[in-house]
C-alpha positions, 0 to 999 in steps of 0.5 A, spaced: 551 184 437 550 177 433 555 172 432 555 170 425 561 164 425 565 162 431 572 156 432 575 153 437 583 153 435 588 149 440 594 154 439 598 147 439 602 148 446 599 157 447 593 159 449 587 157 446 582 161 442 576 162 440 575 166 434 568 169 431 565 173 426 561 179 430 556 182 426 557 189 430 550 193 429 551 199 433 558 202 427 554 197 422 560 194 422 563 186 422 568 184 426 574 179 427 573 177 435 579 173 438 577 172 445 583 167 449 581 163 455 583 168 460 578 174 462 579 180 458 584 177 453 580 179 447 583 182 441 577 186 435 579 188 428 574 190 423 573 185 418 570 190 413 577 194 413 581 188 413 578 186 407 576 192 403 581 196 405 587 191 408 588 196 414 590 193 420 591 200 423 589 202 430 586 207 426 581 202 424 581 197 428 582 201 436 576 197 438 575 196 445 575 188 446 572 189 453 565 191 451 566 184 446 566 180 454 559 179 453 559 175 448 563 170 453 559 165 454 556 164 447 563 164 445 566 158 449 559 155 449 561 150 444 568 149 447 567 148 454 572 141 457 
């Protein structure tokens, strides 16, 4: 996986974020990451059918947030207090 973008969002008084774009070479698909600060709070969508086919279904985008856990520590890299 190769992290092409990433941010860091505050979400005001929620938890905050890290959002990223994760080219995802083994579906060839690009995805939206949005891992929370908490372990195992991660939610994966496909960009490609966001954008191509604007579905937000299961059907497309049922991806298993645990397997982007990895991707962890370069994520919050930058965003660390």
């Amino acid at each position: 996986m190769k992290i092409v973008d990433k941010d860091y969002h505050p979400n005001g008084s929620a938890n905050p974020f890290v959002v990223a774009i994760v080219d995802s070479p083994e579906d060839g698909d690009t995805k939206l990451v949005i891992m929370f600060e908490d372990y195992d709070y991660i939610a994966v969508l496909s960009l490609d059918y966001l954008v191509r086919d604007e579905d937000i279904s299961v059907r497309f985008n049922g991806h298993h947030g645990d397997r982007y856990e990895k991707l962890r520590e370069a994520l919050w890299d930058d965003f660390a207090g």
